[in-house]
PDB file of N, CA, C and O in Angstrom:
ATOM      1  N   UNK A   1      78.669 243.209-111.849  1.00  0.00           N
ATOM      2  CA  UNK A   1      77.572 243.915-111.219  1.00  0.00           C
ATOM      3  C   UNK A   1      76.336 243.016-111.243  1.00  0.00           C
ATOM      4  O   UNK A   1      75.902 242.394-112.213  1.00  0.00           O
ATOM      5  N   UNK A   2      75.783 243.065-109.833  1.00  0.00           N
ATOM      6  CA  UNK A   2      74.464 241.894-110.029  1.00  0.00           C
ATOM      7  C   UNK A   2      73.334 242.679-110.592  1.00  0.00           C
ATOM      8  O   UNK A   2      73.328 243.888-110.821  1.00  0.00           O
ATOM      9  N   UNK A   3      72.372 241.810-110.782  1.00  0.00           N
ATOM     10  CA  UNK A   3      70.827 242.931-111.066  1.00  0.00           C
ATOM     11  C   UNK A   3      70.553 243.687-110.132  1.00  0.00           C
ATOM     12  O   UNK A   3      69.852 244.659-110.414  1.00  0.00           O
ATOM     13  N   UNK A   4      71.060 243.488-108.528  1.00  0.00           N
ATOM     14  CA  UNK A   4      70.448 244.473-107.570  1.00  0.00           C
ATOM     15  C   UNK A   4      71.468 245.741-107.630  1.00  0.00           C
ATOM     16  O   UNK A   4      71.265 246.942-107.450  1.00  0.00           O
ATOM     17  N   UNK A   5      72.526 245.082-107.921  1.00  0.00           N
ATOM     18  CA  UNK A   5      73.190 246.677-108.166  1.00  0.00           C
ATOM     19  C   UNK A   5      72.731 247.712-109.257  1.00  0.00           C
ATOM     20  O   UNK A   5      73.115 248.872-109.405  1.00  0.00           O
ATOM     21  N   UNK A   6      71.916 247.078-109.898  1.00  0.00           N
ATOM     22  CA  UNK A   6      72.048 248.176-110.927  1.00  0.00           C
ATOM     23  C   UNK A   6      70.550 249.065-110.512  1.00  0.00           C
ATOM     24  O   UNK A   6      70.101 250.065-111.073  1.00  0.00           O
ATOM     25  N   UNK A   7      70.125 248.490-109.623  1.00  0.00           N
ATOM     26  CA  UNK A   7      68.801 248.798-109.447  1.00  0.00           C
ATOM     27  C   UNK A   7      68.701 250.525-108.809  1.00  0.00           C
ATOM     28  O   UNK A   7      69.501 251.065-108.045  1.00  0.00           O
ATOM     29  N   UNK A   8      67.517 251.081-109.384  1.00  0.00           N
ATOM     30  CA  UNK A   8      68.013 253.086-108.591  1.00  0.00           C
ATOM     31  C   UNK A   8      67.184 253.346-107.265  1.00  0.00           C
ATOM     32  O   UNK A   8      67.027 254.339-106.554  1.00  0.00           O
ATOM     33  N   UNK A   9      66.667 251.895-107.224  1.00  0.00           N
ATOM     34  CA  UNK A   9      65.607 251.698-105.561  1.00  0.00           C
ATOM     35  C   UNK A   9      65.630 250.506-104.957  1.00  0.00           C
ATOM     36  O   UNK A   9      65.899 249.341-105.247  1.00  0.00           O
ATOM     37  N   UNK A  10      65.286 251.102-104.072  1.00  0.00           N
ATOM     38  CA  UNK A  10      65.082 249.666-102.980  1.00  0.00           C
ATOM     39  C   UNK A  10      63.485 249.178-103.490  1.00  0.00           C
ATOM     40  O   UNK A  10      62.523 249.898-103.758  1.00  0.00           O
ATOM     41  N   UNK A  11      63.604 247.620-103.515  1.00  0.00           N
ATOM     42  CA  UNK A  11      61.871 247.157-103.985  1.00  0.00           C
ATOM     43  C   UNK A  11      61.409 247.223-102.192  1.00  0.00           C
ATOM     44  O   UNK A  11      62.000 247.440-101.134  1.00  0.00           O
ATOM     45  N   UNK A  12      59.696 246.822-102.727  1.00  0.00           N
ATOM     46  CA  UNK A  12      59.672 246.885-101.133  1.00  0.00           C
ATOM     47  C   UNK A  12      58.002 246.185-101.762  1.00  0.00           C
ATOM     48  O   UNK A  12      57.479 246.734-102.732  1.00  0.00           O
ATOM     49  N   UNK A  13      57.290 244.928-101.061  1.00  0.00           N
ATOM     50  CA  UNK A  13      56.616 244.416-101.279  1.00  0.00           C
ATOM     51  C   UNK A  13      55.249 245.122-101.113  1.00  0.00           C
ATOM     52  O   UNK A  13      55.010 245.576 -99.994  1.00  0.00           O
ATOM     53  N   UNK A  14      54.348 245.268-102.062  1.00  0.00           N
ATOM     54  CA  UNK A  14      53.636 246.065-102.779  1.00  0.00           C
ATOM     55  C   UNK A  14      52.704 245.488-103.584  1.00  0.00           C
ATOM     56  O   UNK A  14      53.021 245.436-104.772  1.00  0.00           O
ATOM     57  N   UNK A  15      51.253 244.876-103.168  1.00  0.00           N
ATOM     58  CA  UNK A  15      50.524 244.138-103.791  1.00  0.00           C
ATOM     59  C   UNK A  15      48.890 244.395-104.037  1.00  0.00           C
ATOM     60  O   UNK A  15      48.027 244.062-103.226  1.00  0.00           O
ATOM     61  N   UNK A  16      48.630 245.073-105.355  1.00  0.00           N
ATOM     62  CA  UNK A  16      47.477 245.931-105.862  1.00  0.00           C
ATOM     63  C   UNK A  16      47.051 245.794-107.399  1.00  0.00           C
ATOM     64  O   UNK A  16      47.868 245.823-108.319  1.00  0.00           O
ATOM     65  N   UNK A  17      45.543 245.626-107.578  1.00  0.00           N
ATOM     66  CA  UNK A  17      45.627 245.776-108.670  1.00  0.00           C
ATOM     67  C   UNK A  17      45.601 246.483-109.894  1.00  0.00           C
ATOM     68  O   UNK A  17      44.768 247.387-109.951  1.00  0.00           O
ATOM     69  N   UNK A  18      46.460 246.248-111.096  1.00  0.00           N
ATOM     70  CA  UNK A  18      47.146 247.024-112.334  1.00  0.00           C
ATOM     71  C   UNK A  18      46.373 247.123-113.348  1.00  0.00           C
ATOM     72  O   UNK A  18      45.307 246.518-113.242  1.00  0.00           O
ATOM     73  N   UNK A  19      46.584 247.765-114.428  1.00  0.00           N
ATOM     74  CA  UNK A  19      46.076 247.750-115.646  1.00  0.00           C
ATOM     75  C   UNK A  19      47.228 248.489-116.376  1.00  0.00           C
ATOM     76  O   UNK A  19      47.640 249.635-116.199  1.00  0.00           O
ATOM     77  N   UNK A  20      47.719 247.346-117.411  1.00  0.00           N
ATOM     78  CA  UNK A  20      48.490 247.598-118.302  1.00  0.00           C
ATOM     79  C   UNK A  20      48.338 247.845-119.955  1.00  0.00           C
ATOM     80  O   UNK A  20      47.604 247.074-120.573  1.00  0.00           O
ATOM     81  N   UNK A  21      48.879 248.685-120.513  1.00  0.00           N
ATOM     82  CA  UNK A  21      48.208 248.909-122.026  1.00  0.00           C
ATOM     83  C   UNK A  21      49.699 249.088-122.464  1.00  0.00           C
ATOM     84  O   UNK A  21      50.667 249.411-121.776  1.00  0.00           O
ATOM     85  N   UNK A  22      49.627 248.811-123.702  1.00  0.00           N
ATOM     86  CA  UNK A  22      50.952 248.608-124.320  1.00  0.00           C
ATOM     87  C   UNK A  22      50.614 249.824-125.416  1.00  0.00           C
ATOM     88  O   UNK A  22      49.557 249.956-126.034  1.00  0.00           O
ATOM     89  N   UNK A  23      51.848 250.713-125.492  1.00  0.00           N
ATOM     90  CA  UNK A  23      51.491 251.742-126.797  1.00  0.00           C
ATOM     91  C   UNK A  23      51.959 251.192-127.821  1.00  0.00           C
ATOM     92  O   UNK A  23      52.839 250.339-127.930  1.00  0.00           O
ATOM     93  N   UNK A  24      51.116 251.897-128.848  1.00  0.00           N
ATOM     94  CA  UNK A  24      50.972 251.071-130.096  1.00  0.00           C
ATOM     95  C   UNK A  24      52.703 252.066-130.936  1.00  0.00           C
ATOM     96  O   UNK A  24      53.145 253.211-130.851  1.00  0.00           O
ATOM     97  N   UNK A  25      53.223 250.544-131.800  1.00  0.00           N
ATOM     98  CA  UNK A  25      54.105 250.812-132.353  1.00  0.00           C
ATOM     99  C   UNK A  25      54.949 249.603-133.108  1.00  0.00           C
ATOM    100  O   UNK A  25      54.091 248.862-133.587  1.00  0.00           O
ATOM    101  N   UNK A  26      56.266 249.090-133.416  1.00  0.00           N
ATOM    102  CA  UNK A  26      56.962 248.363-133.557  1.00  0.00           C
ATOM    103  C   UNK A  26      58.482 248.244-133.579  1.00  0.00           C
ATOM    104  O   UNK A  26      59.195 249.233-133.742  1.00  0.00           O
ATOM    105  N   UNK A  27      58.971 246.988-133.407  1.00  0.00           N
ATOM    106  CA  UNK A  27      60.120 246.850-133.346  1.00  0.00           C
ATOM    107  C   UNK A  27      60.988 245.776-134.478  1.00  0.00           C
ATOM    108  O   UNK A  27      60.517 244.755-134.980  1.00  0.00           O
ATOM    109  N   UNK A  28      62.387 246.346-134.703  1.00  0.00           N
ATOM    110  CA  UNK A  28      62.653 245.914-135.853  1.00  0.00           C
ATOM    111  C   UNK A  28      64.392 245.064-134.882  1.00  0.00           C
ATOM    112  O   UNK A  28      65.160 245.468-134.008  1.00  0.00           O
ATOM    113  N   UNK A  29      64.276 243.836-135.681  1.00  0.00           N
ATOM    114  CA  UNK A  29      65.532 242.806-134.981  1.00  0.00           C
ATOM    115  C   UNK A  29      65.550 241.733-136.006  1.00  0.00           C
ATOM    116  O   UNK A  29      64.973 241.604-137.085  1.00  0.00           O
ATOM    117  N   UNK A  30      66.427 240.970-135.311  1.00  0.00           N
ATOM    118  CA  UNK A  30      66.798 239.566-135.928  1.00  0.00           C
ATOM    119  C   UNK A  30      66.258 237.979-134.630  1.00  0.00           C
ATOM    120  O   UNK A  30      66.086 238.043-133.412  1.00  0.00           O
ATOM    121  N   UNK A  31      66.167 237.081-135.316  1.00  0.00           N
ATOM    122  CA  UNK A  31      66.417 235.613-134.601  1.00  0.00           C
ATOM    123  C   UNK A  31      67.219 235.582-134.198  1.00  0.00           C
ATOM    124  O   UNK A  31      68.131 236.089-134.850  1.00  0.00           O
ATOM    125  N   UNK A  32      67.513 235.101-133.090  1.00  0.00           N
ATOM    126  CA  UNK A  32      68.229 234.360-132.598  1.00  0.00           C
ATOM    127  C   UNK A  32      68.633 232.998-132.387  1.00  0.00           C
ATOM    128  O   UNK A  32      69.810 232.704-132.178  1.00  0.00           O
ATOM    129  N   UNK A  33      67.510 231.981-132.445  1.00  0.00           N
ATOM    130  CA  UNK A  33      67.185 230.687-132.265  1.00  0.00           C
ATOM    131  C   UNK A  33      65.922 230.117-132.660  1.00  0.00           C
ATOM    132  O   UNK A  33      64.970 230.893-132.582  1.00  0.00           O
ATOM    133  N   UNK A  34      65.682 228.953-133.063  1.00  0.00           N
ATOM    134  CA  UNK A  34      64.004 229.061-133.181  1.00  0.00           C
ATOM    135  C   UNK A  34      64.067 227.377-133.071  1.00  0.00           C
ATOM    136  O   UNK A  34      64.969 226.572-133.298  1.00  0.00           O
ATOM    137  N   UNK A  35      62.105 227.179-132.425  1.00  0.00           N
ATOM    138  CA  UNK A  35      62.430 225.953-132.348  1.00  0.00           C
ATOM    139  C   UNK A  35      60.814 226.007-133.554  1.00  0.00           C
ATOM    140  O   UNK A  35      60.409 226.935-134.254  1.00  0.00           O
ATOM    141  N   UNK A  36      60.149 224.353-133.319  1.00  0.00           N
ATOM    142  CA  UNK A  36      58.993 224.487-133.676  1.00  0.00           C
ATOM    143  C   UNK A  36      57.783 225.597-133.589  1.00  0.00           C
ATOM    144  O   UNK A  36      56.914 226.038-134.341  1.00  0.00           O
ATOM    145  N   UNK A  37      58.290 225.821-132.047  1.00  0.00           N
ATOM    146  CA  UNK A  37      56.558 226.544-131.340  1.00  0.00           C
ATOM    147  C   UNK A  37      57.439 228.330-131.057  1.00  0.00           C
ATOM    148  O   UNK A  37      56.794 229.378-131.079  1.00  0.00           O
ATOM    149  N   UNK A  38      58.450 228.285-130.896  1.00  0.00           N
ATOM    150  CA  UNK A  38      58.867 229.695-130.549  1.00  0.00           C
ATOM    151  C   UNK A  38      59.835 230.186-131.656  1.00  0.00           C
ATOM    152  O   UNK A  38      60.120 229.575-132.686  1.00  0.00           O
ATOM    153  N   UNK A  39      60.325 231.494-131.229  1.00  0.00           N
ATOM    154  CA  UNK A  39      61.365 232.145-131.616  1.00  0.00           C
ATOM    155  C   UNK A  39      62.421 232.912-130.327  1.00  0.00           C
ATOM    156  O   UNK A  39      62.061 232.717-129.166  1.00  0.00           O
ATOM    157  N   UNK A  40      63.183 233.420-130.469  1.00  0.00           N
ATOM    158  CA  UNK A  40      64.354 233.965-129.267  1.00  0.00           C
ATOM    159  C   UNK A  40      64.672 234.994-130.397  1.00  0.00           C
ATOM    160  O   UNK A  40      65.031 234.758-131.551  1.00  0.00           O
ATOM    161  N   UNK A  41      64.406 236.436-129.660  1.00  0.00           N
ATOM    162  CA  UNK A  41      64.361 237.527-130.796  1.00  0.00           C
ATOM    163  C   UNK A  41      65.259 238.501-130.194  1.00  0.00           C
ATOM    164  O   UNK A  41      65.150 238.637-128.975  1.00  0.00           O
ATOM    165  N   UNK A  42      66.112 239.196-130.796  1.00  0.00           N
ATOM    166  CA  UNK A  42      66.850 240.394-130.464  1.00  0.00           C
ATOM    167  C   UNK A  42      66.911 241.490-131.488  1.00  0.00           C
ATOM    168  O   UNK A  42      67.538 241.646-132.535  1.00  0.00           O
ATOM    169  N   UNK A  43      65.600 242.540-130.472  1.00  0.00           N
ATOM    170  CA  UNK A  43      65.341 243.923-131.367  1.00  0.00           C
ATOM    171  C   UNK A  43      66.336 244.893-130.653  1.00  0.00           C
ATOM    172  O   UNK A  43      67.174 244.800-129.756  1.00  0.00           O
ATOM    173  N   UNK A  44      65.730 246.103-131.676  1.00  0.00           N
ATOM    174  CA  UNK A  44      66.003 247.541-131.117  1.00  0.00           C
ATOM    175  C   UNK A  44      64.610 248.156-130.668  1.00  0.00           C
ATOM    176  O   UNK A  44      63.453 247.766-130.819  1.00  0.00           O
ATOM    177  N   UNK A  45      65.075 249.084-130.159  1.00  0.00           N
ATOM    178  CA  UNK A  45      63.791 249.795-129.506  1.00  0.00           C
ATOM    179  C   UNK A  45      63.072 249.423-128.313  1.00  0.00           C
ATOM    180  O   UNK A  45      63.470 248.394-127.766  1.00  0.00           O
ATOM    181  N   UNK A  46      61.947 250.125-127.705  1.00  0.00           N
ATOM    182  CA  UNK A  46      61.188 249.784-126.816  1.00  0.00           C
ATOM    183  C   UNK A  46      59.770 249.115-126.545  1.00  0.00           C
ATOM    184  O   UNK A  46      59.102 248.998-127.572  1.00  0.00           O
ATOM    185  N   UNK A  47      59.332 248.778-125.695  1.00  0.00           N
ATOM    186  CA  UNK A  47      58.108 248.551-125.823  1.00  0.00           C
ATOM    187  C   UNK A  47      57.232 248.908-124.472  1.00  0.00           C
ATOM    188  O   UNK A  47      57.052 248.364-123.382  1.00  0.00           O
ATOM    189  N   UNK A  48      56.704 250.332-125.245  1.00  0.00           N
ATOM    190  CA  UNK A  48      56.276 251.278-124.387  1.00  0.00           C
ATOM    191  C   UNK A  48      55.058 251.121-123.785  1.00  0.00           C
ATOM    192  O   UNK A  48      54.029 250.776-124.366  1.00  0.00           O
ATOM    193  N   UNK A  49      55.214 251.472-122.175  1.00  0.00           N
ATOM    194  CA  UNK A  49      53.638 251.081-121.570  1.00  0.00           C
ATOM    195  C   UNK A  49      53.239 251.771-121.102  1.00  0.00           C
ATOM    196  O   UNK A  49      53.946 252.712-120.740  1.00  0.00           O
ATOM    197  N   UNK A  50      51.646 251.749-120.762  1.00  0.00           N
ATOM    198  CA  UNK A  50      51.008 252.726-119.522  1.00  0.00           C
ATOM    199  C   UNK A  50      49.863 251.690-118.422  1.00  0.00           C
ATOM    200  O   UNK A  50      49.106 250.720-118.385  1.00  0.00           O
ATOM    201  N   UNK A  51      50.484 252.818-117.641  1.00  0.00           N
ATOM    202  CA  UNK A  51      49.787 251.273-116.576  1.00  0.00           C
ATOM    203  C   UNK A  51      49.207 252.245-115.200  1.00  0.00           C
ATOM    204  O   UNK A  51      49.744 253.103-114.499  1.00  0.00           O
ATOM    205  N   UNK A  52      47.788 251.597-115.232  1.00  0.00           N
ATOM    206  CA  UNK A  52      47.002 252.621-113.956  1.00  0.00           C
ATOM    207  C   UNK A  52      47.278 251.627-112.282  1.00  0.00           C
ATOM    208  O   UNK A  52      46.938 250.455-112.121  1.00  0.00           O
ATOM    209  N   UNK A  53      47.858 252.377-111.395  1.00  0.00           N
ATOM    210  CA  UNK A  53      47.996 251.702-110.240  1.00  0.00           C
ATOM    211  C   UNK A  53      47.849 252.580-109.361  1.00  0.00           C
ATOM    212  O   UNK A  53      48.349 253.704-109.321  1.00  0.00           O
ATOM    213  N   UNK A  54      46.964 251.938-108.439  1.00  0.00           N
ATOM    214  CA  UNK A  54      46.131 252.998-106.900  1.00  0.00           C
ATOM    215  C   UNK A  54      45.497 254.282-107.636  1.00  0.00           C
ATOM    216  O   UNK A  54      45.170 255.299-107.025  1.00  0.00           O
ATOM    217  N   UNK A  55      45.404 254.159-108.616  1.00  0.00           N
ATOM    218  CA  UNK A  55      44.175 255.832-109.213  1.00  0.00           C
ATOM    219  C   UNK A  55      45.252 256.368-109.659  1.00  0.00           C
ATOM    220  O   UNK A  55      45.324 257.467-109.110  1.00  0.00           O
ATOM    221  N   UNK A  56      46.350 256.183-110.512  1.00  0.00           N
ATOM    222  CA  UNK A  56      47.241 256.880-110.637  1.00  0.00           C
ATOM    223  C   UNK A  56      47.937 256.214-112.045  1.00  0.00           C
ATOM    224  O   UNK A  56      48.170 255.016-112.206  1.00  0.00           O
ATOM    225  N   UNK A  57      48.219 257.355-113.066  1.00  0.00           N
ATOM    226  CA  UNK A  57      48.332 256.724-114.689  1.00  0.00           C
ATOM    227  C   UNK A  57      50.271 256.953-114.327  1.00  0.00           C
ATOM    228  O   UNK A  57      50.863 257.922-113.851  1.00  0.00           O
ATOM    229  N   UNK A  58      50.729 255.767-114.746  1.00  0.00           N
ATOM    230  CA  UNK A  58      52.095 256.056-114.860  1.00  0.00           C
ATOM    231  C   UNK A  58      52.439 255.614-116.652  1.00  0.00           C
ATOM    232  O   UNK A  58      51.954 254.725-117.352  1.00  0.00           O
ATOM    233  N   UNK A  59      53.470 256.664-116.951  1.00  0.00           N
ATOM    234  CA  UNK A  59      53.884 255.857-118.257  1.00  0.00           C
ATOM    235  C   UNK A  59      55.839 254.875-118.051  1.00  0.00           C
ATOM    236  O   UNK A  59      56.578 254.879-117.066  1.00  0.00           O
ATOM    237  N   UNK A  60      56.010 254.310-119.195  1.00  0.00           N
ATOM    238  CA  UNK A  60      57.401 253.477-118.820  1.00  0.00           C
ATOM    239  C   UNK A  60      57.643 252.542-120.127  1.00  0.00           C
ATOM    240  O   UNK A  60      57.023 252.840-121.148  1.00  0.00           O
ATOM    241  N   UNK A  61      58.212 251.817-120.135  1.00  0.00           N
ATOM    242  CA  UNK A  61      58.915 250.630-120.966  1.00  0.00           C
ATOM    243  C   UNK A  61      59.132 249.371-120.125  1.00  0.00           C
ATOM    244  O   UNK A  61      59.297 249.450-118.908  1.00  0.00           O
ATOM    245  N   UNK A  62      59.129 248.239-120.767  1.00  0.00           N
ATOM    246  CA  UNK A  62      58.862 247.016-120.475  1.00  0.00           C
ATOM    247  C   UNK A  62      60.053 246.423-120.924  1.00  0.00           C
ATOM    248  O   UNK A  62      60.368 246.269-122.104  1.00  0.00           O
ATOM    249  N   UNK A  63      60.816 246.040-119.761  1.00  0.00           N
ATOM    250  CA  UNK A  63      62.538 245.153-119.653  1.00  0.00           C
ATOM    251  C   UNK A  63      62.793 244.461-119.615  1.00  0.00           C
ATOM    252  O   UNK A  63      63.784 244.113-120.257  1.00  0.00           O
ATOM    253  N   UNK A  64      61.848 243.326-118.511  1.00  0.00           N
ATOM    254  CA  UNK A  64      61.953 242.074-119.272  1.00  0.00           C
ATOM    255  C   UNK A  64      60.158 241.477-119.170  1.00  0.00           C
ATOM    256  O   UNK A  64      59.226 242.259-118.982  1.00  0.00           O
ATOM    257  N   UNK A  65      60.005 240.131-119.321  1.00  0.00           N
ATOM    258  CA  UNK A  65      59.171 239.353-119.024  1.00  0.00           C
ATOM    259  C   UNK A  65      59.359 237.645-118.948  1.00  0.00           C
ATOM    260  O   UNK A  65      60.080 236.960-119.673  1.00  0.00           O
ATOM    261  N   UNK A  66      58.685 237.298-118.097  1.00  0.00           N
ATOM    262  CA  UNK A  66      59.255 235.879-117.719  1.00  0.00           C
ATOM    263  C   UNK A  66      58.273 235.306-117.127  1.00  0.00           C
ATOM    264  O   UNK A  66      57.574 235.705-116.195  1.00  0.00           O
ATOM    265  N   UNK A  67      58.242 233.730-118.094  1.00  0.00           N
ATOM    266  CA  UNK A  67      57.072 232.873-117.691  1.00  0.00           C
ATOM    267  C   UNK A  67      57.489 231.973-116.492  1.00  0.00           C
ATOM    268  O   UNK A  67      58.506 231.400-116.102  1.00  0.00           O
ATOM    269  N   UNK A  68      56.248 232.127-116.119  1.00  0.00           N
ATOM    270  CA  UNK A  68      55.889 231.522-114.602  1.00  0.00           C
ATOM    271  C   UNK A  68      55.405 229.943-114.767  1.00  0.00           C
ATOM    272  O   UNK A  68      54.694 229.596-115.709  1.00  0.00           O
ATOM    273  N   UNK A  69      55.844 229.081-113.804  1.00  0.00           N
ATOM    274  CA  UNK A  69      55.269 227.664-113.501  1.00  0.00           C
ATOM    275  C   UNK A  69      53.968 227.506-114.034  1.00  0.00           C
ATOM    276  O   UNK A  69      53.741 226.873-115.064  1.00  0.00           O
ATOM    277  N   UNK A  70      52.668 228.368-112.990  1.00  0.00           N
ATOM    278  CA  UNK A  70      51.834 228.421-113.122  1.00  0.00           C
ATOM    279  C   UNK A  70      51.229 228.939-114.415  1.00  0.00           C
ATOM    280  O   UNK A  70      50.117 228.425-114.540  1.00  0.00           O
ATOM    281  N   UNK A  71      51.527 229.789-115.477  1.00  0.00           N
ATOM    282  CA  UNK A  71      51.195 230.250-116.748  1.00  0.00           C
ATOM    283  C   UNK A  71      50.513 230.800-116.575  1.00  0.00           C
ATOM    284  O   UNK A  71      49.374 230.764-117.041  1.00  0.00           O
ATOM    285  N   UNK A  72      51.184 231.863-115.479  1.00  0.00           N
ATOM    286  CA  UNK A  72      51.276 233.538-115.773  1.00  0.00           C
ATOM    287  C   UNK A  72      52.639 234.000-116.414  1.00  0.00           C
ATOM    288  O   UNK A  72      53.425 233.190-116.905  1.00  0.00           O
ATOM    289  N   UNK A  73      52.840 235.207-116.380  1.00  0.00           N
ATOM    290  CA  UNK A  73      54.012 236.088-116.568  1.00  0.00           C
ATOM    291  C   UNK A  73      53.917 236.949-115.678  1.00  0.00           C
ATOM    292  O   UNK A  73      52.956 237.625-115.310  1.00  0.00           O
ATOM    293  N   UNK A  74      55.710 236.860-115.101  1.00  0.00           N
ATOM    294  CA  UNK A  74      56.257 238.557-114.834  1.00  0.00           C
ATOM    295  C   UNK A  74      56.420 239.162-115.459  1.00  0.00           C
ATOM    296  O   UNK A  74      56.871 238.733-116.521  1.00  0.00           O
ATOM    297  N   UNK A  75      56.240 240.304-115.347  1.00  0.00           N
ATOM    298  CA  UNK A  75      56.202 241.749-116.857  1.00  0.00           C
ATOM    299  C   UNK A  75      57.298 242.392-115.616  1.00  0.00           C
ATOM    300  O   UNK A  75      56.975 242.075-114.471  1.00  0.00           O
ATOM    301  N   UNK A  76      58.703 243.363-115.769  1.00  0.00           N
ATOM    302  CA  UNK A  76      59.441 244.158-114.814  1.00  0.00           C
ATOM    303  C   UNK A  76      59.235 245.028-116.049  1.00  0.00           C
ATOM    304  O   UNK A  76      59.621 244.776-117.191  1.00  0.00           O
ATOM    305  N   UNK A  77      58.367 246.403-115.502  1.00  0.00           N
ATOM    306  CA  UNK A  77      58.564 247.701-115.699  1.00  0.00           C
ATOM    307  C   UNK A  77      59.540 248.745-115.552  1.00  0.00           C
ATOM    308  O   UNK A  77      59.622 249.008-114.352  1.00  0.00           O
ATOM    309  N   UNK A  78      60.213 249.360-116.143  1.00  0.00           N
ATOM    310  CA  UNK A  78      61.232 250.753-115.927  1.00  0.00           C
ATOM    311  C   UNK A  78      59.891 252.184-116.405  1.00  0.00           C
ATOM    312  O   UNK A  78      59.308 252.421-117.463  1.00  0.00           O
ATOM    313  N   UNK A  79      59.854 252.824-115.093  1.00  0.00           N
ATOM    314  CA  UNK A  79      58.526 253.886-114.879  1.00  0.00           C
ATOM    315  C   UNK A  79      59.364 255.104-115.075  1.00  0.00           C
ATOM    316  O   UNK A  79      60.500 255.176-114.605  1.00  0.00           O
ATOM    317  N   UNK A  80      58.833 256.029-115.740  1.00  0.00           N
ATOM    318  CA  UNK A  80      59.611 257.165-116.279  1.00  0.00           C
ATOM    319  C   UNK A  80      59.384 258.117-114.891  1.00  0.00           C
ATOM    320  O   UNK A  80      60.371 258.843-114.775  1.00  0.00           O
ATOM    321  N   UNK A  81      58.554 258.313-113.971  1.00  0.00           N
ATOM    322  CA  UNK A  81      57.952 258.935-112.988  1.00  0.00           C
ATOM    323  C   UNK A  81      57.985 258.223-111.361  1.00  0.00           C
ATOM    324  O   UNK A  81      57.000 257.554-111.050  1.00  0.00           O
ATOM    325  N   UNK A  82      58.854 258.339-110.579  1.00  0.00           N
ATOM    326  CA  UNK A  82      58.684 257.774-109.301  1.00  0.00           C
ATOM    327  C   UNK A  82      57.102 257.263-108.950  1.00  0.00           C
ATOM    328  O   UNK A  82      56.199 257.967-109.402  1.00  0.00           O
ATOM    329  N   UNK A  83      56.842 256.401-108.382  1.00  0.00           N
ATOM    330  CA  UNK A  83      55.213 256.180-107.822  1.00  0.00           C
ATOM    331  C   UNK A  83      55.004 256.732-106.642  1.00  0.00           C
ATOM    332  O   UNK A  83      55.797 256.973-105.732  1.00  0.00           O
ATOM    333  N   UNK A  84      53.606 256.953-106.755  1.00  0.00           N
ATOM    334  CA  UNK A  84      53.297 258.091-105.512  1.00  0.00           C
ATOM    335  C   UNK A  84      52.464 257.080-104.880  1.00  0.00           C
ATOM    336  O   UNK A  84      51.802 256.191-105.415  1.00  0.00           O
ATOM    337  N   UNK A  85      52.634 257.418-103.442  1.00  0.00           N
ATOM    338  CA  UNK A  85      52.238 256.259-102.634  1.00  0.00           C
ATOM    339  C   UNK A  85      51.495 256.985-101.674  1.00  0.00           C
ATOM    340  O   UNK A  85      50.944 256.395-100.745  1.00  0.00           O
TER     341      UNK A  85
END
């Protein structure tokens, strides 16, 4: 199964700005790998967010994240609430 299969929507290009807050909490795991400057970690649990987009508070969990060329990050959200458009 690819990543688009597993997906429960169609994406559809969508470009506005967010505000993300992370709820406060923690997560408990092991290493995986480590070098000098990092670690490669595998927890349990979530890491729960809320995030305001177009005037509108959604809550969700945070699935993956992935650094960018430029040094930003993608953050991919799972939203407990369809977005209202």
């Amino acid at each position: 199964m690819t990543e688009y299969d597993r997906r429960r929507s169609e994406r559809k290009e969508h470009t506005a700005p967010i505000a993300m807050m992370l709820v406060a909490g923690s997560l408990e795991g092991e290493t995986v790998n480590a070098s000098s400057h990092g670690l490669l970690v595998r927890a349990t649990g979530r890491i729960s967010v809320v995030v305001k987009l177009d005037g509108k508070e959604y809550r969700g969990r945070l699935v993956r994240a992935e650094p960018m060329v430029d040094g930003g990050t993608y953050y991919a959200l799972d939203l407990d609430d369809e977005l209202q458009k």
